[in-house]
C-alpha positions as CSV (number, residue, x, y, z in Angstrom):
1,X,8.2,-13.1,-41.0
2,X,8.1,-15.4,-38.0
3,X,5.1,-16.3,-36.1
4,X,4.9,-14.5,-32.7
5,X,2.3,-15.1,-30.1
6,X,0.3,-12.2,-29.6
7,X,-2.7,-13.2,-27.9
8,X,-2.7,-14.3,-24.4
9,X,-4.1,-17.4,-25.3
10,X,-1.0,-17.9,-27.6
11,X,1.0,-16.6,-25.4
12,X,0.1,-18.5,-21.9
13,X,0.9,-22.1,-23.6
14,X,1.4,-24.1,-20.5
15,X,4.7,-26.0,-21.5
16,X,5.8,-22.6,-22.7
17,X,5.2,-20.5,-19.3
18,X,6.8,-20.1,-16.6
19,X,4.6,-18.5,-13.1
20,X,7.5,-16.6,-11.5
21,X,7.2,-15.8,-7.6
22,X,9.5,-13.6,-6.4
23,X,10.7,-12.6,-2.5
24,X,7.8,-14.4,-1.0
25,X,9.9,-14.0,2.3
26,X,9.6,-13.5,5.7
27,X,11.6,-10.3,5.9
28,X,9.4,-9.1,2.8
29,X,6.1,-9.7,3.9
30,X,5.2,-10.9,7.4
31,X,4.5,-9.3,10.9
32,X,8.0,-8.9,12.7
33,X,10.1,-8.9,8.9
34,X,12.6,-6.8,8.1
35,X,11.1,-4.2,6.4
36,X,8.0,-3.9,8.5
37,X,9.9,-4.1,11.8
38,X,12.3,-1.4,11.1
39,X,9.9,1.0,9.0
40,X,7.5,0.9,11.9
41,X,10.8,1.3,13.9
42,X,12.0,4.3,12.5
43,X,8.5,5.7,11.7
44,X,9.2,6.6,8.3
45,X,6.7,5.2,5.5
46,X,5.4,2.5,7.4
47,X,5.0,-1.0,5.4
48,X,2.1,-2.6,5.7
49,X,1.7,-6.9,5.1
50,X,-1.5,-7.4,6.3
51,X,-2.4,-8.3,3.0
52,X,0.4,-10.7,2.1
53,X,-0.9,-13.5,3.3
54,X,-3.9,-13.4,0.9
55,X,-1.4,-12.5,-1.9
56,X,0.6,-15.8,-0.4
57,X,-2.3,-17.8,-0.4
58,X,-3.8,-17.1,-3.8
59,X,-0.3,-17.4,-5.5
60,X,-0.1,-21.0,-3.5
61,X,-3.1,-21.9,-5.4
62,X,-1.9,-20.9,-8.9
63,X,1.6,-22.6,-8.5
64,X,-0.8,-26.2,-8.0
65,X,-3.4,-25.2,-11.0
66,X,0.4,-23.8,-13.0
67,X,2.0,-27.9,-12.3
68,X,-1.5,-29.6,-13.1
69,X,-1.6,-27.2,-16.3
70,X,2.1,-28.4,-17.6
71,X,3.6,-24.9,-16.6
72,X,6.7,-24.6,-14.5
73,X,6.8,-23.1,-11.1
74,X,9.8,-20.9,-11.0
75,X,10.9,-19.5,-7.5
76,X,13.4,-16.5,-6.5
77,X,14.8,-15.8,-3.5
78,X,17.0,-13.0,-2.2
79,X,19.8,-13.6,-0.4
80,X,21.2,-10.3,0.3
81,X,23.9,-11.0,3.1
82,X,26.7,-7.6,2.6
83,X,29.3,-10.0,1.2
84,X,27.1,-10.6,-2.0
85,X,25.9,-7.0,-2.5
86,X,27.7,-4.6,-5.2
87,X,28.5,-1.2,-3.4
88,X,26.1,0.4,-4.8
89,X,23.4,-1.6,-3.4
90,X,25.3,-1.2,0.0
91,X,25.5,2.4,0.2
92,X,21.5,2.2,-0.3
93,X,21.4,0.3,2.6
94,X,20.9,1.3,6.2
95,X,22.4,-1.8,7.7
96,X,22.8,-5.0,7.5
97,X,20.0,-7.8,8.2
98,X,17.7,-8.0,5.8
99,X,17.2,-11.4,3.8
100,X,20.9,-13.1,6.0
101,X,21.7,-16.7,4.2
102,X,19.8,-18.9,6.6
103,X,17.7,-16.9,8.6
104,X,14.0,-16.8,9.3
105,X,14.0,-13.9,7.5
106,X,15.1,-15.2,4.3
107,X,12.6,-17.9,4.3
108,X,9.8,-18.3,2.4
109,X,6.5,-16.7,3.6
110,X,3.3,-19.2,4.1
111,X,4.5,-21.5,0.5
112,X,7.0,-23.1,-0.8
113,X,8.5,-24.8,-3.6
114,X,7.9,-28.1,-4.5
115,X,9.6,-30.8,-6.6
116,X,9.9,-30.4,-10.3
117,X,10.1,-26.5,-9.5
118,X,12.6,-23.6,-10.6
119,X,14.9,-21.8,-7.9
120,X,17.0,-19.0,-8.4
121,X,18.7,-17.1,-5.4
122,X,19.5,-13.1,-6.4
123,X,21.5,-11.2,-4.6
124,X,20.0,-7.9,-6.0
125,X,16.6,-6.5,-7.5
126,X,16.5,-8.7,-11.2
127,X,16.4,-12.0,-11.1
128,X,18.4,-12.7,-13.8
129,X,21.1,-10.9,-13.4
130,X,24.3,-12.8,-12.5
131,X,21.7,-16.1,-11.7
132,X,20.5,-19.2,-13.3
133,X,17.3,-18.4,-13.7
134,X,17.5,-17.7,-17.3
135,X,19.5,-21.0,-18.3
136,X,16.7,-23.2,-16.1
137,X,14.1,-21.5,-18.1
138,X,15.7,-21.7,-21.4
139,X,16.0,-25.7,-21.1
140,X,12.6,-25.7,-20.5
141,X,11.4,-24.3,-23.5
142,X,9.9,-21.2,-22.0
143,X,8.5,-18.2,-23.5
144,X,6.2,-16.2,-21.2
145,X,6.8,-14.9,-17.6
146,X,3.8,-14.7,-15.4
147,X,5.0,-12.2,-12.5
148,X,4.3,-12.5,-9.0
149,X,5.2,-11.4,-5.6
150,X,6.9,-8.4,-4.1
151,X,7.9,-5.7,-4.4
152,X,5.9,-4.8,-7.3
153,X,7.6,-1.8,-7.8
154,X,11.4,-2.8,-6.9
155,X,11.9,-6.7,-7.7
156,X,9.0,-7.5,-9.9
157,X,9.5,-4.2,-11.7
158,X,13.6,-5.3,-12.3
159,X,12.9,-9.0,-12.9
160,X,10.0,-8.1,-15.5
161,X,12.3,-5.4,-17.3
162,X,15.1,-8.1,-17.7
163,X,12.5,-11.0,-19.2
164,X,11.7,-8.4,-21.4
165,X,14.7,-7.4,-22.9
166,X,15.8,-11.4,-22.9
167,X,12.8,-12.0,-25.2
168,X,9.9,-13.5,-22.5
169,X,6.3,-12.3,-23.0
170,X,5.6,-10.6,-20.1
171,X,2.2,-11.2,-18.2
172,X,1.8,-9.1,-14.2
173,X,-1.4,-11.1,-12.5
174,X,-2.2,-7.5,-10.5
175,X,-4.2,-9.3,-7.7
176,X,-1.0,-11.7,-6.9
177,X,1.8,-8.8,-6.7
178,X,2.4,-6.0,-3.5
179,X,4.0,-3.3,-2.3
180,X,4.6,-1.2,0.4
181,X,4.3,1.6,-2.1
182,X,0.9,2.3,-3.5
183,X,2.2,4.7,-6.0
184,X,5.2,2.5,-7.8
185,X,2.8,-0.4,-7.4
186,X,0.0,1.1,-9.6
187,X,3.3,2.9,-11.7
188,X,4.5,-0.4,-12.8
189,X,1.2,-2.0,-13.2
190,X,1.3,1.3,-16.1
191,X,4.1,1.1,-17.6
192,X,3.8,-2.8,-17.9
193,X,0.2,-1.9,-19.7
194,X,1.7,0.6,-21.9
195,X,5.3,-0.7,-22.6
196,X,6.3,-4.7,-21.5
197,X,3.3,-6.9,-22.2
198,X,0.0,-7.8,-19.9
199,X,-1.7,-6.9,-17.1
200,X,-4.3,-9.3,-16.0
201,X,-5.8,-11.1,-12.5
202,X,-5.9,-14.5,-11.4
203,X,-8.8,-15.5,-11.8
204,X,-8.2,-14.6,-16.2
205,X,-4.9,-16.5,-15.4
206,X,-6.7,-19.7,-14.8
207,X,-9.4,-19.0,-17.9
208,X,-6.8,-19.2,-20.1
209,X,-4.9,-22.1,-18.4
210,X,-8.4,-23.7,-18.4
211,X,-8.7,-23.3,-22.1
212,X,-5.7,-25.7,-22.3
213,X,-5.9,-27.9,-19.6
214,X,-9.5,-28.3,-19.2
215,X,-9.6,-29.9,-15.7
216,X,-8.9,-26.5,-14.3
217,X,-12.0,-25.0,-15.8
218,X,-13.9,-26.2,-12.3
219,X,-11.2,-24.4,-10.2
């Protein structure tokens, strides 16, 4: 039988993982985006993003400890303009304008990526399917996912699931993912406990990092 990593700290090998951010985007999480604007429009489960930009901040500060560790930095971005979208995802949709190719809206929210780092545009919820995200991780070697971002319950959720089925070890840091939806948030969180791998914060994230690469033990 094969040796598989079933310990975090097997599992979190820096040249082996892969800190994934997904939608860190304007019309996903700040004042004036697409989603907030046009739920506090319509008055109909209003999103709130005042805490995105501490969720932006702290995952900023991972992605540097992540590249100092050896880990790769692997971005996604949605680009969900109509003439990319399946019909299925269009008759979910109310109109068009969220996440346009080029827009404010589809730009990144507070970081960005840097040299040396992964970028994937999706054009629905996973970020694997019909993307290169899997080949770019597959060339590096890596094993483990290490999900952040929004929507916890939509995007991570899909993206997670995928990993999963493509073999990744799946790791959710729960202080560094969002939603707009307080139940599927802590639902996922659940089902990621139960049925896809682990659930931990960032600040275990870096102990184990640190236990590699131990300059970041003083971080």
């Amino acid at each position: 039988m094969k040796n598989i990593p079933s310990t975090l700290s097997e599992q979190l090998q820096p040249s082996q993982t892969a800190l994934v951010i997904v939608d860190m985007q304007n019309d996903f999480c700040a004042e004036g985006g697409y989603l907030h604007r046009t739920r506090a429009e319509s008055g109909r489960n209003p999103i709130r993003v005042d805490s995105n930009a501490r969720i932006a901040d702290r995952i900023g500060e991972l992605a540097q400890a992540a590249r100092r560790a050896g880990a790769t930095v692997a971005w996604l971005r949605s680009v969900y303009d109509f003439k990319y979208l399946a019909d299925a995802h269009i008759a979910m949709r109310e109109g068009e304008g969220c996440c346009m190719e080029g827009t404010w809206g589809a730009d990144f929210f507070r970081i960005q990526p840097e040299p040396g780092d992964v970028l994937a545009d999706k054009h629905t919820f996973s970020g694997f399917h019909e993307t290169t995200l899997h080949a770019q991780l597959q060339a590096r070697g890596i094993r483990t996912l290490v999900l952040t971002g929004v929507a916890t319950n939509v995007c991570v959720d899909s993206t997670l699931r995928h990993g999963f089925f493509l073999g990744y070890h799946i790791v959710v840091l729960e202080d560094c993912v969002g939603s707009g939806n307080p139940t599927g948030h802590e639902g996922t969180l659940s089902t990621v406990r139960v049925n896809f791998g682990s659930v931990i914060s960032s600040a275990e994230f870096l102990q184990v990092l640190g236990e590699h690469a131990p300059a970041l033990q003083a971080l």
